[in-house]
N, C-alpha and C positions, 0 to 999 in steps of 0.2 A: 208512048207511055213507058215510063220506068220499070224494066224486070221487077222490082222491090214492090213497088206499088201493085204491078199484076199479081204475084203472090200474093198479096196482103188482101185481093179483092176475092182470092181464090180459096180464102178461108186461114193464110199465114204456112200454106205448104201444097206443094202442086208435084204431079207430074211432068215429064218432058213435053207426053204427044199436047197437053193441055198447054204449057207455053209456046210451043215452036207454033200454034193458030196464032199467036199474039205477038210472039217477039222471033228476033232471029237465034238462027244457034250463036252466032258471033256476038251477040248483044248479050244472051243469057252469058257466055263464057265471061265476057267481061265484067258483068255483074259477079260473078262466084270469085274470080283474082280480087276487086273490089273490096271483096266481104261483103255487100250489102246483102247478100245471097247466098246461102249455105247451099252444098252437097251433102245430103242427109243418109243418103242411098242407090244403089245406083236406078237412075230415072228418077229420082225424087229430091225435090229442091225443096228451103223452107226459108225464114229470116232469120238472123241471129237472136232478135226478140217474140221467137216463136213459143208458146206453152209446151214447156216440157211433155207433156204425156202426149200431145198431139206429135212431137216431132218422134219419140219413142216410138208411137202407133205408125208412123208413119217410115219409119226406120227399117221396122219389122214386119212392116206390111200385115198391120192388124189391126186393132178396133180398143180405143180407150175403155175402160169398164170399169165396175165397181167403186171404189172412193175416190181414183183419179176423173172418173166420169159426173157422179156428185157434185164435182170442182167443177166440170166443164159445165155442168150445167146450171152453174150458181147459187146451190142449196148452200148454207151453212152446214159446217160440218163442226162437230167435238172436236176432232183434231184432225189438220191436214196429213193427207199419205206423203211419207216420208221418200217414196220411190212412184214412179210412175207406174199404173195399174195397165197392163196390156193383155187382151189375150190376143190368139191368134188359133188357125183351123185345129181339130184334135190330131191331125196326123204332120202336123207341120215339125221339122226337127229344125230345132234353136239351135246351133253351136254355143257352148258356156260363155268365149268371148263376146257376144251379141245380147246375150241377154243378164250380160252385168249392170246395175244398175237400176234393174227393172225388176218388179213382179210379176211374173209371168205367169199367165190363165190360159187353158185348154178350153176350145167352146166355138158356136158355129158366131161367126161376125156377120152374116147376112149382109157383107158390103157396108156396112159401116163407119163412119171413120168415132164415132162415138155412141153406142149403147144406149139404149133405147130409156126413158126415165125410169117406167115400170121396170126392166128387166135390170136397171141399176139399181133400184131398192132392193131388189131380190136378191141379187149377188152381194150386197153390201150385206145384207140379212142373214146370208150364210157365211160368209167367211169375215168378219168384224163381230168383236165383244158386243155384248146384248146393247151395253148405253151408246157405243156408238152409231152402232146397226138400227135403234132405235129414235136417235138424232137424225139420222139422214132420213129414214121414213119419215116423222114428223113434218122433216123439213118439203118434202116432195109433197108430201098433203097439204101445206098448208101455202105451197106455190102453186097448186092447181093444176100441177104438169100432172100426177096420178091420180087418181080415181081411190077414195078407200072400198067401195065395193068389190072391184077389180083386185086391189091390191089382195084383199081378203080372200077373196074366192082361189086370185092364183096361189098363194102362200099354203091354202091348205092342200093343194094339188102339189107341193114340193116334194119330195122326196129324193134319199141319201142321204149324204153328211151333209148335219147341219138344217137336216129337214125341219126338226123342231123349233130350233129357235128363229127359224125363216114361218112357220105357223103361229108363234109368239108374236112377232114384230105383225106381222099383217094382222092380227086381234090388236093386240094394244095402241097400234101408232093412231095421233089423232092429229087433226091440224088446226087445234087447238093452245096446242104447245106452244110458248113465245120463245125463245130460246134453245138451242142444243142441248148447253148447261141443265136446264129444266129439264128435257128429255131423259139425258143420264143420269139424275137424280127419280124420276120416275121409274125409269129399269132398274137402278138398284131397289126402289121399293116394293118393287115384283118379286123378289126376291126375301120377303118378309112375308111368310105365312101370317092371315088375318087384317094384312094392312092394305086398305085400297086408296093412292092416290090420285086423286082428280084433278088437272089442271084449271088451270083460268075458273073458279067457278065465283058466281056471282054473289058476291055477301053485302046486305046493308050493316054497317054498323056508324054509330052514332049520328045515321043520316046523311050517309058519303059512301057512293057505291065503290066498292073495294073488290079486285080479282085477286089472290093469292096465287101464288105461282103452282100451289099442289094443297092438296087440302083432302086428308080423310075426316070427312064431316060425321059420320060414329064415332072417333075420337076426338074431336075439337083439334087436329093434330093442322098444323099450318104449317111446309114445307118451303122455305125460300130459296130459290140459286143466285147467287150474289157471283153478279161479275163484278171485275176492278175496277171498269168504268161506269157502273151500274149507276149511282147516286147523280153525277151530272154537275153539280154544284150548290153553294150555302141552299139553295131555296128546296133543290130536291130532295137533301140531304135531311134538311127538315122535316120533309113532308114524310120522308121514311120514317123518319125518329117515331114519328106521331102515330103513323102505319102501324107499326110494330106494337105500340104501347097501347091502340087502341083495341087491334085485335086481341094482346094479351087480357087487357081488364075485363073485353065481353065473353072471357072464360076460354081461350082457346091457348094451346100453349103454340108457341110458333120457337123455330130453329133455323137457323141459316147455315149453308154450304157455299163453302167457295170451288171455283176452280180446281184448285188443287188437292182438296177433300174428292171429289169426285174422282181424277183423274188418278191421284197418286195415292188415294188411302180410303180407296173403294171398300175394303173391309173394315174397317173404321166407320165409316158412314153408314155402312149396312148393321153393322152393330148397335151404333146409337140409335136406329131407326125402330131394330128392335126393341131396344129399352123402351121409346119412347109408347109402342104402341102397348106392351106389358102395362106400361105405366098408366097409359089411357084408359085401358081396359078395367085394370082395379080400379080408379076413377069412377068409370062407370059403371060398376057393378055395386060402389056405393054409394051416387046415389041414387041407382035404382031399388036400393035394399030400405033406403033412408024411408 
């Protein structure tokens, strides 16, 4: 069997004592001159086409975590980590040159080579902004890798920095959410005293059952996150047209958010959400008065 391939069955990064059961040391040597076969560290061998955070983690002899671990374990994220997420023991000393590159975390890795999913929500929870932090929860609940009970129960057992918005996210995340985008459009709407948005909820109108992507139903208020490849083509593009103009006629005001509304002019969004719900609100207070 090919050193490259043994790696590759060995999860894309191995150990020496773990190859030399498999392969000889002259065989491995000739695999790393090759290149099919990187030196990562010393004892530690990976591919050229290994995941960054695994070969980082593996570098540093520690454990992927928080958004680079998200990644590893296939949730949808709002936005990928720009650097590989590592931690490693709390007494461990980094030299600066070794952990260029990287984010580096302090924290026990229990043998590890990737962070456990609950304990990735958690960490994502405290140290990422509310929408993104919020995204990844979503995402976790609604791949069935966490539990929202659990999630709930540990979130309110966090404490230190960051404790609160790690008790936020374990309250609000649901796996109901269809989207990321959706998600950090929900967290910024936490962030609007009076406004409560509900994802996916189930509306008839004109006799075609319709999910909104967020929807405070005291204010008729309908909340869309529009990705760029959202619509599909002529026919779904359509069927949105209709979407929109239906739910606006059976009295509900709806607004749409892109992308980069959320991402890049997160205050912006939070503002117009405010209006919107001011807006709703004298709405209905006349015609409760009517």
């Amino acid at each position: 069997m090919e050193v490259a391939e043994v790696v590759a069955r060995l999860g894309g990064t191995a150990r020496t004592d773990q190859l030399r059961r498999i392969v000889s040391e002259r065989d491995l040597a000739a695999a790393v001159r090759s290149g099919s076969v990187v030196r990562l560290a010393l004892g530690r061998y990976g591919l050229p086409s290994a995941d960054a955070a695994i070969v980082a983690a593996t570098r540093l002899d520690g454990m992927v975590f928080g958004l680079s671990a998200a990644q590893e374990l296939g949730w949808p994220v709002l936005r990928r980590a720009d650097r590989p997420w590592v931690q490693v023991p709390p007494n461990r000393n980094v030299a600066p040159h070794r952990r260029r590159g990287v984010r580096l975390g302090y924290g026990e890795t229990e043998g590890r080579s990737v962070s456990s999913p609950l304990r990735t929500v958690l960490d994502c929870a405290r140290r990422l902004p509310l929408t993104e932090a919020l995204a990844v929860a979503d995402s976790a609940l609604r791949s069935g890798t966490v539990d929202p009970d659990e999630l709930c129960s540990s979130a309110n057992l966090a404490r230190g920095p960051g404790s609160a918005q790690v008790a936020v996210v374990g309250r609000e995340a649901t796996p109901l959410a269809a989207s990321p985008l959706e998600s950090a459009l929900r967290a910024l709407g936490l962030g609007v005293p009076g406004l409560r948005l509900v994802p996916q909820v189930e509306l008839q109108v004109e006799g075609v059952t319709l999910h909104p992507d967020l929807l405070d139903e005291r204010l008729g208020l309908v909340v869309e996150a529009e990705g760029w490849l959202y619509h599909g083509g002529p026919k779904q593009f359509a069927r949105d047209l209709w979407r929109y103009t239906a739910l606006t006629v059976s009295g509900r005001t709806v607004v749409r958010f892109g992308y980069d509304d959320v991402t890049l002019r997160p205050d912006w969004v939070t503002q117009c959400l405010d209006s919107l719900r001011r807006t709703g609100e004298r709405h209905r207070d006349c015609r409760q008065s009517a």
